[in-house]
MOPAC internal coordinates of N, CA, C and O (Angstrom, degrees):
PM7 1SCF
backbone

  N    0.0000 0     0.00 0     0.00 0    0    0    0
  C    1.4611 1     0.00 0     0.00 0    1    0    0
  C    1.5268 1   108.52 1     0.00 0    2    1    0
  O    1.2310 1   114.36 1   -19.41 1    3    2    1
  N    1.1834 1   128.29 1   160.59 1    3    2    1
  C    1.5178 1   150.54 1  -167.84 1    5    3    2
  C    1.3993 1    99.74 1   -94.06 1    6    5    3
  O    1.2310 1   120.27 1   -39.58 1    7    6    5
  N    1.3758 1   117.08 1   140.42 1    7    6    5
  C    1.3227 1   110.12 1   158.24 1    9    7    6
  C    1.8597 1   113.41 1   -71.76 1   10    9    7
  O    1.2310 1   133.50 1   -40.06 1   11   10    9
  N    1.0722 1    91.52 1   139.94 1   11   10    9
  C    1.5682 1    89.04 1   165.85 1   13   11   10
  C    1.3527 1   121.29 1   -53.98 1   14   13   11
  O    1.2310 1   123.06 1   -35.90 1   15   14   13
  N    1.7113 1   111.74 1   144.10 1   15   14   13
  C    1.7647 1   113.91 1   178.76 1   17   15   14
  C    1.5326 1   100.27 1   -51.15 1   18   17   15
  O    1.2310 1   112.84 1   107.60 1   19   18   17
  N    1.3383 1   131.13 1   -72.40 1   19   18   17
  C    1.0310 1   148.05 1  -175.10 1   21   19   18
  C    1.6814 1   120.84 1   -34.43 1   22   21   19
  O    1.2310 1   120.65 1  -173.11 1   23   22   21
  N    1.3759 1   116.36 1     6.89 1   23   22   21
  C    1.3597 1    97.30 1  -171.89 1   25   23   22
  C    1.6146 1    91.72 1  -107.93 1   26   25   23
  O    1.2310 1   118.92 1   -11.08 1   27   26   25
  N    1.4504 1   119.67 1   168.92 1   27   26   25
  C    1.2500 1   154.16 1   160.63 1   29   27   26
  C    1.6061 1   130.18 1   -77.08 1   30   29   27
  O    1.2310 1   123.22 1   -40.78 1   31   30   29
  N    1.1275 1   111.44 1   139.22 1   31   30   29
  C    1.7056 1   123.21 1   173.11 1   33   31   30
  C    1.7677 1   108.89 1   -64.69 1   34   33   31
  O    1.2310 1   123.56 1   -37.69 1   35   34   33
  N    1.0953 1   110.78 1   142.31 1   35   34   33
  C    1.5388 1   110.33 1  -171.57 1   37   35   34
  C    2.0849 1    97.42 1   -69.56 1   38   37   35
  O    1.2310 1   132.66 1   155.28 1   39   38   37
  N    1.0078 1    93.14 1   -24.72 1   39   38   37
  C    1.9040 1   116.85 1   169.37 1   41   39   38
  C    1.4637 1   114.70 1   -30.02 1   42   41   39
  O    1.2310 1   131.02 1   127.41 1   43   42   41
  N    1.3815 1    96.35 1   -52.59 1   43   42   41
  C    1.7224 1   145.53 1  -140.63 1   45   43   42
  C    1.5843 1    90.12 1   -92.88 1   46   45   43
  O    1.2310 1   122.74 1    94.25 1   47   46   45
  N    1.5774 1   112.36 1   -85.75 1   47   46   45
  C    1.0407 1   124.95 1   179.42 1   49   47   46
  C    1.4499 1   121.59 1   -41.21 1   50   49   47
  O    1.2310 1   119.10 1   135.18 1   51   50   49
  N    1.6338 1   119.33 1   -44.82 1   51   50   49
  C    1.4084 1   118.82 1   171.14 1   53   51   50
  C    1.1493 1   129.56 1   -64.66 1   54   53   51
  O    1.2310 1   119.53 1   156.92 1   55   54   53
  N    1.9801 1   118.51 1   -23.08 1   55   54   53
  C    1.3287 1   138.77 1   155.38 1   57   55   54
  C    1.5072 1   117.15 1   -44.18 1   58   57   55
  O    1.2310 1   125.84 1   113.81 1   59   58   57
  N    1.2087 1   106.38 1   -66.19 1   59   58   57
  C    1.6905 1   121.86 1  -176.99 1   61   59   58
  C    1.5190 1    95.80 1   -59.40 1   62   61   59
  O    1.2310 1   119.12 1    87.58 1   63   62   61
  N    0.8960 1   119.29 1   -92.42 1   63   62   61
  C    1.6304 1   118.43 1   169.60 1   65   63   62
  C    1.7665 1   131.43 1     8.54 1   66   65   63
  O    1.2310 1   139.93 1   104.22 1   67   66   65
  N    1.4193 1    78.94 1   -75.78 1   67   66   65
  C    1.5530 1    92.15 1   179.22 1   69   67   66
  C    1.7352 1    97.32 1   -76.19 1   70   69   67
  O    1.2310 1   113.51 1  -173.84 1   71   70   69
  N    1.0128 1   129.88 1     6.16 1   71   70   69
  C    1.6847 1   117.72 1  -175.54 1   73   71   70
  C    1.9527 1    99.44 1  -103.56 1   74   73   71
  O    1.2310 1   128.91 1   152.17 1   75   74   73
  N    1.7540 1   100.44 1   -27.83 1   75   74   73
  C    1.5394 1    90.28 1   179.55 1   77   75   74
  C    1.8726 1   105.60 1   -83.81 1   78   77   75
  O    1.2310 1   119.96 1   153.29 1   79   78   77
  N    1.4379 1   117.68 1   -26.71 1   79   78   77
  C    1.4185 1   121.79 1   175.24 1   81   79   78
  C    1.8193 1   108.02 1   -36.15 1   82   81   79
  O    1.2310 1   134.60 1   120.09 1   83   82   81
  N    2.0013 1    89.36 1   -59.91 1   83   82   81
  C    1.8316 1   108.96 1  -168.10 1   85   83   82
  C    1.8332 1    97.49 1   -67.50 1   86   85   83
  O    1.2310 1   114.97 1   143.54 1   87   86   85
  N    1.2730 1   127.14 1   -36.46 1   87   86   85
  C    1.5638 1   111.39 1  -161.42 1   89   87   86
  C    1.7636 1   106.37 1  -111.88 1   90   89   87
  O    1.2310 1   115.74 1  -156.91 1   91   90   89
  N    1.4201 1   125.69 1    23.09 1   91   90   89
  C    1.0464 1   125.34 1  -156.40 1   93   91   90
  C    1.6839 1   121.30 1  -157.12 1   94   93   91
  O    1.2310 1   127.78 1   110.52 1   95   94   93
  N    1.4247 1   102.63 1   -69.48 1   95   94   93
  C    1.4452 1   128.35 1   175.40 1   97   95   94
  C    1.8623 1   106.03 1   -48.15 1   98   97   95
  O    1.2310 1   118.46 1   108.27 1   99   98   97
  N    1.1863 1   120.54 1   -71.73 1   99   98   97
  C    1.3233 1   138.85 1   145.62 1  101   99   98
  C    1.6547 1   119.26 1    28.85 1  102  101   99
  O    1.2310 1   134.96 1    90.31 1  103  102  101
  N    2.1302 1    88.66 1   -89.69 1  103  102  101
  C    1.2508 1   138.84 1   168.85 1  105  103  102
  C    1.4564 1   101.69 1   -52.46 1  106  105  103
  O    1.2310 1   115.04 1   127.47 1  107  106  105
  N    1.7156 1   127.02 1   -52.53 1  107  106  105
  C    1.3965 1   108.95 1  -162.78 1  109  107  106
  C    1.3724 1    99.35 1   -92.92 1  110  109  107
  O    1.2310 1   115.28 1   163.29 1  111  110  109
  N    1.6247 1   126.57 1   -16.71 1  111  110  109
  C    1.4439 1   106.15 1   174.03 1  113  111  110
  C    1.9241 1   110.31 1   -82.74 1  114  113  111
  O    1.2310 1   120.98 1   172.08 1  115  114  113
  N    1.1829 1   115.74 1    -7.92 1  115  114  113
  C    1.4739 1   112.49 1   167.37 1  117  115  114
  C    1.2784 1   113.22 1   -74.24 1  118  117  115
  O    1.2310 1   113.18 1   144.99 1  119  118  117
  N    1.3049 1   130.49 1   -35.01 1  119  118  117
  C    1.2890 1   135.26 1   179.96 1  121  119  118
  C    1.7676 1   130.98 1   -80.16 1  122  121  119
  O    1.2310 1   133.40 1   150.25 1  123  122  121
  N    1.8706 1    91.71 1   -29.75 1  123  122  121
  C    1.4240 1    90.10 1   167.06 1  125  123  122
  C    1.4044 1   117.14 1   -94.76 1  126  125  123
  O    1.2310 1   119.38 1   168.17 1  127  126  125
  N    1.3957 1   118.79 1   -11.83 1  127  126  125
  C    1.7579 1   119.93 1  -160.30 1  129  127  126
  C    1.2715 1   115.13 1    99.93 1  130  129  127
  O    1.2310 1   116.70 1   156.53 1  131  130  129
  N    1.1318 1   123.88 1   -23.47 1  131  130  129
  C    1.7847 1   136.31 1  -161.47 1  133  131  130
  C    1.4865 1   106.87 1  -125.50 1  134  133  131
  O    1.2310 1   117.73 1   -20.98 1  135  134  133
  N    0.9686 1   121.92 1   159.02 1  135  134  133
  C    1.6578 1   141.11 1   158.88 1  137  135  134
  C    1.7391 1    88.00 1   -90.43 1  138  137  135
  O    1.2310 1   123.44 1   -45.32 1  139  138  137
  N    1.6098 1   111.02 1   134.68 1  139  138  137
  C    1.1105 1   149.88 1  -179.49 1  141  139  138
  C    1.4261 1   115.50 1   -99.98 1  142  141  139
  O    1.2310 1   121.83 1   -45.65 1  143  142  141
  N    1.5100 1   114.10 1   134.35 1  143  142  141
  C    1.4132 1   132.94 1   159.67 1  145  143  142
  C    2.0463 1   102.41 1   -33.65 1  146  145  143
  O    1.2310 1   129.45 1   -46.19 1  147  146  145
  N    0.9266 1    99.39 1   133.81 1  147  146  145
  C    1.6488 1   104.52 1   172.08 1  149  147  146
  C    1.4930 1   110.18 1  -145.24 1  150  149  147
  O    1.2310 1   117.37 1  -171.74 1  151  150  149
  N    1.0653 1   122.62 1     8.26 1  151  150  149
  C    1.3855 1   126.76 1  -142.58 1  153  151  150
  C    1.9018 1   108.25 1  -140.23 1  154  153  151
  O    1.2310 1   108.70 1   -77.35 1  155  154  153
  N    1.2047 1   138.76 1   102.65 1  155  154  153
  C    1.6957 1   113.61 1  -172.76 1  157  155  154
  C    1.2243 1    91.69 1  -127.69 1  158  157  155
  O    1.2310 1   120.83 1   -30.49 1  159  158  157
  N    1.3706 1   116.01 1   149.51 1  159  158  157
  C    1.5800 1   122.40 1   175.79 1  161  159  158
  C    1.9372 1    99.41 1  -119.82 1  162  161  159
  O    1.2310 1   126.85 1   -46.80 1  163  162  161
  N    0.9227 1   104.43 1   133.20 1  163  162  161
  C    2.0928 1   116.06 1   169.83 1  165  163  162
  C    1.3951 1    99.99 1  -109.79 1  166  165  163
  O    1.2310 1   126.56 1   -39.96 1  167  166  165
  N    1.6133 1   104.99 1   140.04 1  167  166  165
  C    1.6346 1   110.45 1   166.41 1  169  167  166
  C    1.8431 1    95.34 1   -76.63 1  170  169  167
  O    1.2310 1   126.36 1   -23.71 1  171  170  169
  N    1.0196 1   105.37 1   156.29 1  171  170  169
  C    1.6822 1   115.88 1  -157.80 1  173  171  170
  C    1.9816 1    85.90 1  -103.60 1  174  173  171
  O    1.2310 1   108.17 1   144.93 1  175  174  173
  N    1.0116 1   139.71 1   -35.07 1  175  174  173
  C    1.2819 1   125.18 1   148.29 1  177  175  174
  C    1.3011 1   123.12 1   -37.92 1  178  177  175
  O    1.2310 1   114.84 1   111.81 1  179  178  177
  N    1.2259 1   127.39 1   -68.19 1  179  178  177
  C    1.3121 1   134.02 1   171.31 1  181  179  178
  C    1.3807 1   112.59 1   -62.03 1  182  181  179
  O    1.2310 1   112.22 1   153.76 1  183  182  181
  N    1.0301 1   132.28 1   -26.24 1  183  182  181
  C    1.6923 1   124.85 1   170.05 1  185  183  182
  C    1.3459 1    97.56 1   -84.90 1  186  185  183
  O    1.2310 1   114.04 1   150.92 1  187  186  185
  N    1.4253 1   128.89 1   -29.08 1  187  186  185
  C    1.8609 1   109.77 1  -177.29 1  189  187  186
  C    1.6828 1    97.50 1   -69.76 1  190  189  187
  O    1.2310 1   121.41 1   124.11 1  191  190  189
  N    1.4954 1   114.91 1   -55.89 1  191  190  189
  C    1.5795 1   124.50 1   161.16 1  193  191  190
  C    1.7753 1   110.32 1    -0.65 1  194  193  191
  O    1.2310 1   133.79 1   113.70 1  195  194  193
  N    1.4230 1    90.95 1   -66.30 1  195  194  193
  C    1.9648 1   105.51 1  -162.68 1  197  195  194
  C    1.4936 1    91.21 1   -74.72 1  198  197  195
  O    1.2310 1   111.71 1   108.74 1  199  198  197
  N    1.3127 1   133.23 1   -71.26 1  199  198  197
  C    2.0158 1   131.49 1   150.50 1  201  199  198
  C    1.4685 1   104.03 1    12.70 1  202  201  199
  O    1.2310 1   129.27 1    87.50 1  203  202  201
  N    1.3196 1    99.73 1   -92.50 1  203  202  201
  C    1.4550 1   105.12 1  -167.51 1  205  203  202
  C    2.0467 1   117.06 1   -62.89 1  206  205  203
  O    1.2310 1   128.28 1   158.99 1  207  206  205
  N    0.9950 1   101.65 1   -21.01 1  207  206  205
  C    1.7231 1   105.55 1   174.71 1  209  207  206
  C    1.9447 1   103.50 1   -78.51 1  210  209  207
  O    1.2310 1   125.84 1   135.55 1  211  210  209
  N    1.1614 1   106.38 1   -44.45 1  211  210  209
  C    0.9803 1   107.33 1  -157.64 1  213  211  210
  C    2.0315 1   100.98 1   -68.12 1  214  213  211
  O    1.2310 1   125.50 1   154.03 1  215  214  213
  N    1.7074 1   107.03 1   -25.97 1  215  214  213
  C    1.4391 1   109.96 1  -177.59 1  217  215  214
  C    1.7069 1   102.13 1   -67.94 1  218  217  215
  O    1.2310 1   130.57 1   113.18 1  219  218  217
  N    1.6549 1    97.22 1   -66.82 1  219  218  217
  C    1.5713 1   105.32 1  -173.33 1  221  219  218
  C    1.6052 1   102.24 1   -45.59 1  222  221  219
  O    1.2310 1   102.65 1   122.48 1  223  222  221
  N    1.1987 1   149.41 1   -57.52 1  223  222  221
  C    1.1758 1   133.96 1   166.66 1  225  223  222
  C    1.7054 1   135.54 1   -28.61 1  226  225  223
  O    1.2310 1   135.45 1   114.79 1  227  226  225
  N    1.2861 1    87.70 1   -65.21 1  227  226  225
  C    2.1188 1   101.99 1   164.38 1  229  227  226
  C    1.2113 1    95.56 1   -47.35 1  230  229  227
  O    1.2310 1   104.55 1   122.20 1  231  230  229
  N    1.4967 1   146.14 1   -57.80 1  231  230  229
  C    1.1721 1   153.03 1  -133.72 1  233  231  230
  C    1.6012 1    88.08 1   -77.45 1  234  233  231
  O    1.2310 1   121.67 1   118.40 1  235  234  233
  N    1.6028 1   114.41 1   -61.60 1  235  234  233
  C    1.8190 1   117.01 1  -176.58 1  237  235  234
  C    1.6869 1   101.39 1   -30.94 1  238  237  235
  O    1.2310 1   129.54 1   135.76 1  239  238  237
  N    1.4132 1    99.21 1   -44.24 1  239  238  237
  C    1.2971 1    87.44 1  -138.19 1  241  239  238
  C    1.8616 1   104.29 1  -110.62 1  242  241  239
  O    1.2310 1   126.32 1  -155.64 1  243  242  241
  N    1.6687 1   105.46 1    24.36 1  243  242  241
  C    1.3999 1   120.56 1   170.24 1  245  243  242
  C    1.3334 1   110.67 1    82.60 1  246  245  243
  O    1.2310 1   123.18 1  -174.57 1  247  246  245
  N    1.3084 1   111.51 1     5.43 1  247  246  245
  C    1.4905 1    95.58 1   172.60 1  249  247  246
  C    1.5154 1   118.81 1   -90.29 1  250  249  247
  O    1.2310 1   112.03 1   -48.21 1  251  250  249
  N    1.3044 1   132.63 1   131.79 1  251  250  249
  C    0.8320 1   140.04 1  -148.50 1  253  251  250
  C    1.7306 1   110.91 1  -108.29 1  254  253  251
  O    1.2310 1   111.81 1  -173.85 1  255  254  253
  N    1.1590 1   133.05 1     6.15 1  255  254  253
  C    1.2323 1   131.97 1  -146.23 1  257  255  254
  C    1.5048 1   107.36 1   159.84 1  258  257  255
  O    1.2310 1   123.44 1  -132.81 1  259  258  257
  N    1.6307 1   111.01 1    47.19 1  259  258  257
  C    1.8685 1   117.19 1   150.59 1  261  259  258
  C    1.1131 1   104.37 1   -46.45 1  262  261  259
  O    1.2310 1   140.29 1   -28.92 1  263  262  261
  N    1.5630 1    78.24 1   151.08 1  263  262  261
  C    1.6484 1   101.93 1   162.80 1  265  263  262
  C    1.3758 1   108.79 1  -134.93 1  266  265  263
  O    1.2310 1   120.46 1    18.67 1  267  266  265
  N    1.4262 1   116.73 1  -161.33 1  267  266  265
  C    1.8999 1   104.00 1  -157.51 1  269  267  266
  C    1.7788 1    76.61 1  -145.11 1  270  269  267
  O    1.2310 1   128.11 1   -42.64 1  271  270  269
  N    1.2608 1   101.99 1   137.36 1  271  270  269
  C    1.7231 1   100.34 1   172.09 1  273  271  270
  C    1.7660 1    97.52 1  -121.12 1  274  273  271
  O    1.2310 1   119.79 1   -15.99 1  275  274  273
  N    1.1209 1   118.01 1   164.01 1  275  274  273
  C    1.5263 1   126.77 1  -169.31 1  277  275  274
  C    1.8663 1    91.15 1  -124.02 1  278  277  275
  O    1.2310 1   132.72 1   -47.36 1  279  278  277
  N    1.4534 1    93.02 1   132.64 1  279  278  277
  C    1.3401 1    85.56 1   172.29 1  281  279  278
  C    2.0691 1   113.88 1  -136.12 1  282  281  279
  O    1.2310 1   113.34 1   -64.73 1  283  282  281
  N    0.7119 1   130.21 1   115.27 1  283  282  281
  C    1.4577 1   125.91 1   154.56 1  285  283  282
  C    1.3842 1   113.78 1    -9.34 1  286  285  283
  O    1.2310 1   124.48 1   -42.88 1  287  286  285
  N    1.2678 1   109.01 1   137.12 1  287  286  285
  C    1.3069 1   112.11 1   169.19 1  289  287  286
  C    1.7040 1   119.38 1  -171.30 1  290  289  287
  O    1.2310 1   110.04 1   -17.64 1  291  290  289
  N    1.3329 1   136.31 1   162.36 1  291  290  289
  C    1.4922 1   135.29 1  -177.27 1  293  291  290
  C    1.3599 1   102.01 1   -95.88 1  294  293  291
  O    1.2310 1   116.43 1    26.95 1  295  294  293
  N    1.5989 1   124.39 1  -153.05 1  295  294  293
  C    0.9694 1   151.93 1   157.49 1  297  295  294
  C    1.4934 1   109.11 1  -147.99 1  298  297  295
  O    1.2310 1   112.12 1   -28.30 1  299  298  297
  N    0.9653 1   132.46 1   151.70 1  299  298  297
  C    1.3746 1   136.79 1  -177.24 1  301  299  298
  C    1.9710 1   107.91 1  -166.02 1  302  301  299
  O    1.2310 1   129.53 1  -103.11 1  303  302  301
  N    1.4519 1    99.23 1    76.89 1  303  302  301
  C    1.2187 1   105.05 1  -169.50 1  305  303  302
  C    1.6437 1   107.41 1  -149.57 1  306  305  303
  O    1.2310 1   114.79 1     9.10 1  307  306  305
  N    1.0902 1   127.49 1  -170.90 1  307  306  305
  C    1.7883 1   126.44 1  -166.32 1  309  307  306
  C    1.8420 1    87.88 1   -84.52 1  310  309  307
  O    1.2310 1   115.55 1   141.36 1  311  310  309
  N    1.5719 1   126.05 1   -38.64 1  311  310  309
  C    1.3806 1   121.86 1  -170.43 1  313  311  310
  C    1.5871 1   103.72 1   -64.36 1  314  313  311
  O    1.2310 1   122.82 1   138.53 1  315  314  313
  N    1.8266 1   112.20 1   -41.47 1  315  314  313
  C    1.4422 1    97.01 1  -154.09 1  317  315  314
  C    1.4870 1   113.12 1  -164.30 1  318  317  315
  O    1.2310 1   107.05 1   -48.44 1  319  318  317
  N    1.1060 1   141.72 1   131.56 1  319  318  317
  C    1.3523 1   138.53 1  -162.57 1  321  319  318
  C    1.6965 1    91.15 1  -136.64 1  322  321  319
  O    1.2310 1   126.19 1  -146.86 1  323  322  321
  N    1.2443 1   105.71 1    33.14 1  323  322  321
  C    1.7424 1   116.42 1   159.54 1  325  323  322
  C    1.2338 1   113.48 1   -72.87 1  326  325  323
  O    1.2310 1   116.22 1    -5.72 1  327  326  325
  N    1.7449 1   124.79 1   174.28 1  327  326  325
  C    1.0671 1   125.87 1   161.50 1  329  327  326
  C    1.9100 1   112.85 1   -92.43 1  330  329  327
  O    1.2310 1   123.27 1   -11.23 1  331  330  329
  N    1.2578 1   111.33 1   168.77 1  331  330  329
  C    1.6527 1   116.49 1   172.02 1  333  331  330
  C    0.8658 1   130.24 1  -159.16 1  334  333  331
  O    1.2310 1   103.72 1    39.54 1  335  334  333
  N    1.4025 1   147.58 1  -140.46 1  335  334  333
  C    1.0916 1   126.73 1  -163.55 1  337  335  334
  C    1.7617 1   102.32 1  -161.51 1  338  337  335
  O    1.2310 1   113.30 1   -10.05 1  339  338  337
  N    1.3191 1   130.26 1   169.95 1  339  338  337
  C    1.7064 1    91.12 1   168.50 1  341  339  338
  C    2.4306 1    70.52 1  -172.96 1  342  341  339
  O    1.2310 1   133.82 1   -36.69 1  343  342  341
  N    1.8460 1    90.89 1   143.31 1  343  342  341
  C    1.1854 1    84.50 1   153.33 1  345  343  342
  C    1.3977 1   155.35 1  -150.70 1  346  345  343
  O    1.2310 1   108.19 1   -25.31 1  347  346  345
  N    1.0371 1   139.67 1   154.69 1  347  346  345
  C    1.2843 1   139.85 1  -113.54 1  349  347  346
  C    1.5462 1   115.25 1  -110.19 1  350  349  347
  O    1.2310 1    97.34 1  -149.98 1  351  350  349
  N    0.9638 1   157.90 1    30.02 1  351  350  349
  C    2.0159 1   164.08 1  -145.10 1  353  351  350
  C    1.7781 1    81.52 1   -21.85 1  354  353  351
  O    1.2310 1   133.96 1   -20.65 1  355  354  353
  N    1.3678 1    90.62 1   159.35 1  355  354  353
  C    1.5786 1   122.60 1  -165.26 1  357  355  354
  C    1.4266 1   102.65 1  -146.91 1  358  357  355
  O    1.2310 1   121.90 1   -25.25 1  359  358  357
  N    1.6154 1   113.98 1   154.75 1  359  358  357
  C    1.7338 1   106.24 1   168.34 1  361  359  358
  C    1.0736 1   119.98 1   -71.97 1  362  361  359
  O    1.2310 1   116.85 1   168.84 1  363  362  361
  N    1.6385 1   123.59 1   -11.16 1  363  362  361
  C    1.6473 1   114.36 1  -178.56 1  365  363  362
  C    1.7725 1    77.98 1  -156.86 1  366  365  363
  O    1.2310 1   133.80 1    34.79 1  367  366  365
  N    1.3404 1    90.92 1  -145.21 1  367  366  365
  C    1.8488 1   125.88 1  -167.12 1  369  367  366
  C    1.3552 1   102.04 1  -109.77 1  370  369  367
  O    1.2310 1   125.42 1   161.29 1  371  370  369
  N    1.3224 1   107.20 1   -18.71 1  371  370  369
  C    1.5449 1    99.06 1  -168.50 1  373  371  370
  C    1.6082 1   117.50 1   -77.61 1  374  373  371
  O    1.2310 1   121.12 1   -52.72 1  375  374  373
  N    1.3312 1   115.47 1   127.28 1  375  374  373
  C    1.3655 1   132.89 1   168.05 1  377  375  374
  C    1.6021 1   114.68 1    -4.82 1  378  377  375
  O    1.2310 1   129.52 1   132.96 1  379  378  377
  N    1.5228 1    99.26 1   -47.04 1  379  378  377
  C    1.7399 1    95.33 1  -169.00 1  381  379  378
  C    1.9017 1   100.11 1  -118.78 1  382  381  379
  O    1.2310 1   129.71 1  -133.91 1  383  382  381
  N    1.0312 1    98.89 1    46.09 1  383  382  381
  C    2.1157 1   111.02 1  -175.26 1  385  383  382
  C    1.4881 1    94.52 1   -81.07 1  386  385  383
  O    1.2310 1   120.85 1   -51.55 1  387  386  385
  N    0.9619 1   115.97 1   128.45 1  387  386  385
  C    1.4220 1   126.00 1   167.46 1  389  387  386
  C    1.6648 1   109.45 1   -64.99 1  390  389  387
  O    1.2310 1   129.33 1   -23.12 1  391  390  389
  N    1.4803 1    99.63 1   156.88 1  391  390  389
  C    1.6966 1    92.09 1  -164.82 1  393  391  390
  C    1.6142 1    92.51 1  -106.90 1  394  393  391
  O    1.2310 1   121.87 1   -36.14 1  395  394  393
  N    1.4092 1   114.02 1   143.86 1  395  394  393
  C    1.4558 1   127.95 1   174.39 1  397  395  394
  C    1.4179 1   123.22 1   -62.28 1  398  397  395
  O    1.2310 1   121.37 1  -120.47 1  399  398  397
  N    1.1854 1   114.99 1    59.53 1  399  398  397
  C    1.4838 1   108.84 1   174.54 1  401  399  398
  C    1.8247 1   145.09 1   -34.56 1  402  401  399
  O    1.2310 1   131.69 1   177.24 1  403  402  401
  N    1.8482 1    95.03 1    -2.76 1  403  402  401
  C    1.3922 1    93.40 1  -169.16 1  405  403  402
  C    1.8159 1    83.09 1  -114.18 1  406  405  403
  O    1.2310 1   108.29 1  -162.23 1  407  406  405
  N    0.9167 1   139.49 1    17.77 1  407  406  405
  C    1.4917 1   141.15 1   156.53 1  409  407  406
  C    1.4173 1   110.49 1  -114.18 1  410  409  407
  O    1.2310 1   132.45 1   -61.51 1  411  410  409
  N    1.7509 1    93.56 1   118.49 1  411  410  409
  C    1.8300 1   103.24 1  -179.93 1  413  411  410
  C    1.3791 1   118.34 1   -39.03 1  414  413  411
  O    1.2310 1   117.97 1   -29.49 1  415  414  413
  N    0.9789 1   121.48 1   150.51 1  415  414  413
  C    2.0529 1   115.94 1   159.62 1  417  415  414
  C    1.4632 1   107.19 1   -99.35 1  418  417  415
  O    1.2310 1   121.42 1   -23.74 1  419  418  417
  N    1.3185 1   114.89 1   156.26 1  419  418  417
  C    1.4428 1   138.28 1  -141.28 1  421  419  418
  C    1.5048 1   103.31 1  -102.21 1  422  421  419
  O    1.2310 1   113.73 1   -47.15 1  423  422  421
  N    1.2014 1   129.46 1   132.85 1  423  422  421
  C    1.6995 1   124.72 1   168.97 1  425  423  422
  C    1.0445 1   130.92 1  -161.06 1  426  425  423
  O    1.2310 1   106.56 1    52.17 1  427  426  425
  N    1.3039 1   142.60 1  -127.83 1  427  426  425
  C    1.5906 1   137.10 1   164.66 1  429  427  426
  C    1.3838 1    95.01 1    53.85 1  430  429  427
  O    1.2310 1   114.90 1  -136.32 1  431  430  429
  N    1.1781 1   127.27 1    43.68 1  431  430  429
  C    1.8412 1   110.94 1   137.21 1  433  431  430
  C    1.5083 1   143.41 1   -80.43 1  434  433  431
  O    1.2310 1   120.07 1     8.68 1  435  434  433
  N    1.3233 1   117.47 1  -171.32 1  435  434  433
  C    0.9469 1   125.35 1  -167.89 1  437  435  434
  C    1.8596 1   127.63 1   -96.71 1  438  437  435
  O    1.2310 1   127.53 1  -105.97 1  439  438  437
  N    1.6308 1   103.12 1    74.03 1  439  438  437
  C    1.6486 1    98.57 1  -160.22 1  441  439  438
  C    1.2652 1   100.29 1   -75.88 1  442  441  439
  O    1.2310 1   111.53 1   -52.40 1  443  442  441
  N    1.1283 1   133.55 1   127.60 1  443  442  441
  C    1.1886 1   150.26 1   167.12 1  445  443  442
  C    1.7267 1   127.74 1   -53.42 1  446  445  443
  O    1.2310 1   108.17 1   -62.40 1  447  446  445
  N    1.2783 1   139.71 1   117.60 1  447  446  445
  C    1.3045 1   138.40 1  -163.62 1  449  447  446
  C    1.3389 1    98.66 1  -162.66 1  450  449  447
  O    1.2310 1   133.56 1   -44.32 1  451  450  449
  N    1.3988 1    91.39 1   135.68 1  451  450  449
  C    1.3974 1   122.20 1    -7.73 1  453  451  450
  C    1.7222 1   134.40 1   -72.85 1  454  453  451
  O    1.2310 1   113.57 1   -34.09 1  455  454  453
  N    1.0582 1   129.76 1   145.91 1  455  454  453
  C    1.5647 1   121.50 1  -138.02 1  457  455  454
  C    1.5928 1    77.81 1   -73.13 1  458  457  455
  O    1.2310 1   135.22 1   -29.13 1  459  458  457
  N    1.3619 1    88.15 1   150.87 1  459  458  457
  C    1.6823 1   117.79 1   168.76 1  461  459  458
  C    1.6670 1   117.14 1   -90.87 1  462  461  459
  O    1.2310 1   120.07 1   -49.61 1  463  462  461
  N    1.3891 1   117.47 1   130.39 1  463  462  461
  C    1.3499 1   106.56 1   161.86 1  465  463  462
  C    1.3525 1   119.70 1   -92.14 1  466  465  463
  O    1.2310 1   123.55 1   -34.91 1  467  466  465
  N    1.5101 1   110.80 1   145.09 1  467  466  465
  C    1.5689 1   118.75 1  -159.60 1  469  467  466
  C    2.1270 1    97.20 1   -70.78 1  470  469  467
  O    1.2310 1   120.10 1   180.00 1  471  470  469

């Protein structure tokens, strides 16, 4: 198999990374009191799982070409007032795709802690 066009240099990745740690990470651990989740791990079964539901679904309903949007998110519950991540099917890839509201969004991963930098 090919690597995908879309992937990144580990170079790349440690750049971006360390640039949201320096302009971001900082700010949200000054603001909450805590150093924050930054980090989510998915079992890759269960994310192919959510993949394949999320196609056969679009498919019911004619869409021909989901896409998956990633969104930010907290917790604010007795388990966890961490940050996470959760994700969301879209009508396509495109930037401004409306998100499919009648297909669940995906979550319950694995944030890592203490969070790791890439």
């Amino acid at each position: 198999m090919a690597k995908p066009a879309k992937c990144i240099s580990v170079i790349d990745a440690k750049k971006i990374q360390k640039q949201w740690d320096d302009t971001r990470a900082k700010d949200i651990e000054s603001a909450q009191g805590f150093k924050d989740a930054c980090e989510f791990t998915f079992n890759m079964d269960e994310l192919q799982e959510y993949i394949d539901y999320v196609k056969e679904e679009a498919k019911k309903q004619q869409i021909k070409k989901p896409g998956i949007r990633l969104y930010f998110a907290a917790y604010n519950d007795s388990k966890s007032n961490k940050a996470t991540i959760f994700l969301c099917p879209t009508e396509s890839d495109s930037k401004n795709a409306g998100n499919i509201y009648s297909i669940d969004p995906f979550n319950r991963s694995n944030g890592g802690w203490p969070p790791q930098s890439y």
